[in-house]
Structure formats: C-alpha cells, structure tokens
N, C-alpha and C positions, 0 to 999 in steps of 0.2 A: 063588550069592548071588541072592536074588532082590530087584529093587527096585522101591519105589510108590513111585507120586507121591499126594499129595489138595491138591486145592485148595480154600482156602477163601478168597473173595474175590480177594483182589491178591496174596495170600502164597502162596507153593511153598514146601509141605514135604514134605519127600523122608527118608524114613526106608530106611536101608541094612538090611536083614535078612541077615544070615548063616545057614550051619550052627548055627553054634554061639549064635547071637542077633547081637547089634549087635557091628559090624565096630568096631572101634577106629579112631580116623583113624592112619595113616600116610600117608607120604609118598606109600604104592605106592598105599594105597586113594582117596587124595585127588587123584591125577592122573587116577585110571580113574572116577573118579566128577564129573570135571570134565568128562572128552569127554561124558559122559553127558547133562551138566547144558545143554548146548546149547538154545536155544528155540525152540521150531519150532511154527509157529501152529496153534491148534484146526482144525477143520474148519467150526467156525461162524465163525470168522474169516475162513477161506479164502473161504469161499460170500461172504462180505459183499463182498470186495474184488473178487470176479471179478462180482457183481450191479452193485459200484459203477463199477466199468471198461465193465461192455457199456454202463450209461446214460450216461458220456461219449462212448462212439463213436458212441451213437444220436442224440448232439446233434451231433457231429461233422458226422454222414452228414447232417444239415437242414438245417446254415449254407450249400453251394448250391443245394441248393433255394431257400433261401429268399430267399437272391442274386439267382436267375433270377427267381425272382416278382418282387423289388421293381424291377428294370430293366423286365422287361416288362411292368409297372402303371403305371412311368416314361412310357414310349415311349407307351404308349395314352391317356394321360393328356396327354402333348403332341400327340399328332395330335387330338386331342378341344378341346384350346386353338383349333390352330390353323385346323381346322373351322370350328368358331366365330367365328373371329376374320377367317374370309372371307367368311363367309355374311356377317358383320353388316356388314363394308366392303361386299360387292357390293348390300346391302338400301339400305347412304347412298348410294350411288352412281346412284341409279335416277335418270334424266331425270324432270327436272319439267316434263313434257308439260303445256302448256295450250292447249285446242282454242280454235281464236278465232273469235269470232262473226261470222257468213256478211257480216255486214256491215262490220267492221272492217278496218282497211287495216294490214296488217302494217309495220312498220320495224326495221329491224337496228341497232343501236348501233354503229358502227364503232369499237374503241378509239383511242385516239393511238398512236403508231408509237412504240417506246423505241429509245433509241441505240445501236449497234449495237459499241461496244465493247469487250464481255465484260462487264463489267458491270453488273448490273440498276441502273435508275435510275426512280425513281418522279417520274412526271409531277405538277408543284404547278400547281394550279391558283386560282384568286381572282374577284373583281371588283375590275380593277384602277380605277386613278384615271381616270386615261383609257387606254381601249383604243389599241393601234396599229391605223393603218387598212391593212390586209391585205386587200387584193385578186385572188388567187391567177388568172392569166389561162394558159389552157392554150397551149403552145408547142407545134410541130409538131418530132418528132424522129423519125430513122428509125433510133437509132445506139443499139446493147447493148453496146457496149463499157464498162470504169469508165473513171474519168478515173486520171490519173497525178499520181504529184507528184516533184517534184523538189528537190535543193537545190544552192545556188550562194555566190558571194559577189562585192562589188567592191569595188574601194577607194573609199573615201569622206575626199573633203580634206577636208571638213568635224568629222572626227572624225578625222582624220590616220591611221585605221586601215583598215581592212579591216571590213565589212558582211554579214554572212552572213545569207541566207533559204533560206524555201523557199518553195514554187510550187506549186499546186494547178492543173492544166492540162485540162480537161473534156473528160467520154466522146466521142470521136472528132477529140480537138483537130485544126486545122487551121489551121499556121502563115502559110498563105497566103489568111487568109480575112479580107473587105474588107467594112463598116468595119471589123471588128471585136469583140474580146469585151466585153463589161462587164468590169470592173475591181470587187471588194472585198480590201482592203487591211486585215487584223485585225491588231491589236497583244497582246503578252501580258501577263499581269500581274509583280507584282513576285518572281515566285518565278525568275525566270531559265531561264524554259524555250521556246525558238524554235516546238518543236512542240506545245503548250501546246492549242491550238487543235484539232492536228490528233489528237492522242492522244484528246480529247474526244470526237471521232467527228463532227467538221464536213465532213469530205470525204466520207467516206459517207453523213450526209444529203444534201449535194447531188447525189450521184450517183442517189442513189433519186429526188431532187426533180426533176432535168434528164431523166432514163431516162424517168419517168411522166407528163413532159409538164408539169410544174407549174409549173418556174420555167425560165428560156431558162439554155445553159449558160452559164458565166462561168469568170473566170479568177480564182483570189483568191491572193494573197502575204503571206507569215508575216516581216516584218523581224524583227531580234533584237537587243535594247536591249544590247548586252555589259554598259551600267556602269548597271543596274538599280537599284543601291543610293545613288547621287549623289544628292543636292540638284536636281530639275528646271531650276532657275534657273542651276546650275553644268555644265549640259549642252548640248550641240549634237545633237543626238538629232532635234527637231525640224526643225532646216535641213538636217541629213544625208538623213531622207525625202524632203523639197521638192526639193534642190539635185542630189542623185547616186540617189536610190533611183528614184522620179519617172521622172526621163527615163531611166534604163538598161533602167524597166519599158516604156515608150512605144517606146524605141526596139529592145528585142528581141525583145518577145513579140507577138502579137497583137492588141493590147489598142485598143478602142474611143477615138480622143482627144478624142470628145464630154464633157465635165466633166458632165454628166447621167448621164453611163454610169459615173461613178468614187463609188466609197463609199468612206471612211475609218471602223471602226472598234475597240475593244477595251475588255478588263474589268480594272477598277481602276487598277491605275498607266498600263494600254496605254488602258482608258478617259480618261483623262485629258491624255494624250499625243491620243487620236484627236480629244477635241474642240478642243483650242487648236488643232493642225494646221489642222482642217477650218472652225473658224470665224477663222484666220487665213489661208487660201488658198483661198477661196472658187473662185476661177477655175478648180482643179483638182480637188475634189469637190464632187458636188452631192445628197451623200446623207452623215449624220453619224450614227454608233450607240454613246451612250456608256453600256455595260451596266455596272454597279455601279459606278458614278459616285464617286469621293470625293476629287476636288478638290485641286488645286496650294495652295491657299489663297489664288493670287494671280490669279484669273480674273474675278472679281466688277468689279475697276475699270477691264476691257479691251471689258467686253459693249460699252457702247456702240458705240466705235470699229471693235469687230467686226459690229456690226450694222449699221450703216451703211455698211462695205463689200461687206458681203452685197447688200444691196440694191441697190445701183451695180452687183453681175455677176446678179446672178440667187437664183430660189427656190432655197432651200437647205431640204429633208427635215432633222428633228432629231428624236434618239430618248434618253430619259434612260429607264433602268428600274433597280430596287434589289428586295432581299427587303427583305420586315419585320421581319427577325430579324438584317439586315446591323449589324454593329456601330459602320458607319460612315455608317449612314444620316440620323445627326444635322445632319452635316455637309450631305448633300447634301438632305435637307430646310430650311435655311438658304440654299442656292444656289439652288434654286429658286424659295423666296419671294422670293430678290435679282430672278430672272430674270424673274418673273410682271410685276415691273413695267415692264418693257420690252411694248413694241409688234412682238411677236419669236413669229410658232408654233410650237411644239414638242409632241409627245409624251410623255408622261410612264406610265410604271406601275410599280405597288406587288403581290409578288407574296409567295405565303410563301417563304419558303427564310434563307439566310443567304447570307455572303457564300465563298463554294466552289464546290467541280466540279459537286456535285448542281444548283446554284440555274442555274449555265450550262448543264448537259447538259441540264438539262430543259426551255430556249427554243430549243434549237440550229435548231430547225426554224422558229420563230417568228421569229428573227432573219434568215436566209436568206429568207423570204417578205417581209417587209419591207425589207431591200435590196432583194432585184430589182422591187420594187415600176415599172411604169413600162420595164423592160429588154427587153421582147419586141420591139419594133416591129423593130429591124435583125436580130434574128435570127430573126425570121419572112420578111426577105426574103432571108435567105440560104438557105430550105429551097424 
C-alpha cells in the first residue's frame, strides 16, 4: 500500500492507495492508518523553533553582562559624586587670609566661655538697663586642684524637720584657714531641686574663675526648700536659714564672719526668698542677687522698714535682673517702679531670654563676678 499526504493550506489529506485502488476502511486499516497519522513538524518548522530558542539563550547569555555594566556604571558614578562632593567642601573651606596693613595693630576677639555642662548654651547678650558694675580684680592662686562639693543635712527647730544641702568647697579648700572664705549662699527655684544651681554648671565656672586668678576662692551652699509649693507667708523657710542654717555654716565650715564677705542669693521663688532674707538681716549679708525676680506680692509695704535698717548696719550691694521675654516680668517691673521711689541703690537689668535654664546658664559667670565683687583683700593675705 503506498500512502500520500498533500497539503493544502491547514487541511491534511491523506489518500490511502492500495493494489487494488482505495483501501475500504476497516477496523484493521483504520488502526494502521492511525499510527500513521501521527504529526510530526515540517523541517521549516523545526529550523524556526531551534532559530527561536538560540535567540533566547543569546539574550540569556546579556542579562550579566549587562548586570556587571550597570553596577560598575553604579560605583563610578558614586566615586565621581563623591570626588566632587570634597573637592567643593575643601574649595569652602579655604581660610579667608587677610594680609593687614603694616600699620595696623591686630586684635583677637576672645569669645565668652559657654557652660560647661554638656550642654551647648548660647550666650544672650543686650544693652541692659543698667549694667552691673563688675570689676574683675586678679587673685594670686598657686592651687590646680577643682573644688569639691559635698552634701549634708541638720535639724532645724524652726521647721521641726531636718535641712538638707550641699556645699560647694574651693580648689584647695583649707579648713584651717583664718579669716576665712567668702560665703554665697544661692536658693533654687520652684521646681524643687537642691542641686538646681549646681547641675547648671555654677561650680565649674567658679572653678575656671578661682584656677585663673579672677575671682578669690569662696565657699557657696545650696539650702533646699522641702515644701516649695506652700504659701511663703505660711512658711518658716526664712527663719530656718537665719536661725539653724546660718550659724551651723559659721560654725563648721571655714567661712569668713565679716557680713561683707556673705551674699545671699537665688532665681524666682529662691530669688524671692534671697531678697526678703537679705534685706531683712542686713547684719548677715552684705551682698543681695535677686535673678528673675517675681515677687511675694507682699514685699512692696516692708521696703521702707527694710531700708532703714539697712542703713543703721551698713552698705548693702543689690542686684535685680529678668529676660524680656520672662512671663513674669510684669510683676517685677511694678516692683521696681514701687522701689525707684525709695532713696535705696540697686542694680537693675533687662536681658533677652525668658524665664529658664538657658536665661541662667548664660549669666552664670556674670553673677559669680558680681558677687565677689570687693572679696579679694583676705585672700590675698592668705597667699
């Protein structure tokens, strides 16, 4: 039997030829002409699908190439940034050399010193109302030591409790040393914190102040208001400093018992506290610092009386200072205009800031030069 195929288009016709002509279908011829009928692709087929396959492998074999190129275009591309990107910082970075003319007298700017308590604190500056008069007189010191501080407590009948401070002791304290230290006595404000002061970084200005000769060393004590939140009027807080803190510090520590050599003072509610103390016990300081000042409400109809006890022991130093931005500056501009009318000197300035840590840390050194204002003479005959 011999068999064709012809194809015409999509159609397979398949004509069986016999001996004898066209085979009849049976069962036998329709099984043997089935295996037959199997489809098995042209050879222009074949060739297309083996053309079509090598061009996916040839795009296969690209995709690392083309991988490695785009990394290494990557990388050159960032060293090419970052080239750039030093050349032009080390271009801004060039000193502005200016040659100065043969006859000009060069001068350095020395900055202000910032506080030294971790930190950064930007120093406010102003024209204030009136300046403190700061006189900074050089002390002879031979001592590198810091100072130390300590904390303690007593009992105090006056408050029926117990008194707890601390104690700021200067580089090379010397408990045996005759007359004695200058005394400042700071109060904290109403946040209830004893170390208030010292957290601000007030011992390590003095320590830089007394090391370089600027101010003589001193002794300064941190009391601690326990019941900070009372009614001033409903407190003994005042007669507790006078009657137990006073003489425990007189009679343990070093401390100078010229009332010229003691300063009383503190910010906000401790400000407030420092000045009734100091302009009601004149006899025992003679130096008074009330930093952000805002008033008992009930100090206005004592001035007199307080002034004229002043005057019966001696010149009394007074120092009032506030920010412009203090929200409680109202007040103590109304206490002031009360005070102006008194026949009474005082200090006064206006500074920017508000009323915070920033507006204190950034006179901490102003207010130490102004205390020891007047503190050198005994301890330049101790050296």
């Amino acid at each position: 039997m011999i068999l064709k195929k012809y194809r015409r288009g999509d159609i397979l016709t398949v004509f069986l030829v016999g001996v004898g002509g066209l085979e009849p279908p049976t069962p036998a011829s329709q099984t043997r002409c089935a295996g037959q009928l199997r489809y098995t692709p042209s050879n222009e087929q074949q060739e297309y699908n083996r053309i079509k396959l090598k061009s996916s492998r040839r795009i296969l074999y690209f995709i690392p190439f083309l991988l490695k190129l785009f990394i290494r275009s990557s990388v050159f591309c960032l060293l090419m940034f970052c080239l750039g990107c030093s050349a032009s910082r080390s271009s801004t970075m060039q000193p502005n050399l200016e040659v100065p003319h043969p006859n000009t007298t060069l001068t350095k700017e020395i900055p202000t010193e910032l506080p030294t308590s971790g930190t950064v604190i930007p120093i406010q500056t102003s024209a204030p109302v009136q300046s403190l008069e700061i006189s900074p007189t050089p002390y002879k010191s031979s001592c590198l030591e810091k100072g130390t501080i300590s904390h303690s407590e007593i009992m105090s009948p006056a408050l029926n409790e117990t008194l707890t401070y601390f104690i700021y002791f200067p580089p090379c304290y010397d408990a045996d040393f005759s007359p004695g230290y200058p005394l400042l006595v700071l109060m904290h404000g109403q946040i209830g914190d004893p170390e208030m002061w010292i957290k601000m970084g007030i011992t390590e200005k003095a320590d830089n102040l007394i090391l370089n000769g600027t101010i003589p060393p001193l002794i300064i004590a941190f009391p601690f208001e326990k019941r900070y939140l009372i009614d001033s009027r409903d407190s003994n807080y005042d007669q507790a400093i006078i009657e137990d803190f006073m003489p425990n510090l007189l009679k343990n520590y070093a401390v100078n018992t010229d009332r010229a050599q003691h300063a009383i003072g503190g910010l906000s509610r401790g400000a407030n506290w420092a000045f009734q103390i100091g302009m009601s016990n004149p006899e025992l300081f003679g130096a008074i610092g009330a930093h952000s000042f805002t008033t008992f409400g009930n100090e206005v109809p004592k001035l007199s009386g307080w002034i004229d006890h002043v005057k019966q022991i001696g010149s009394l130093r007074l120092t009032f200072d506030i920010g412009e931005k203090d929200p409680y500056k109202k007040y103590w501009d109304a206490f002031i205009s009360d005070f102006l009318k008194y026949d009474f000197p005082f200090d006064r300035n206006v500074s920017p800031g508000e009323h915070n840590t920033i507006y204190w840390q950034s006179h901490l050194q102003e207010y130490l030069l102004w205390y020891s204002t007047g503190w050198g003479d005994s301890i330049n005959n101790k050296n």
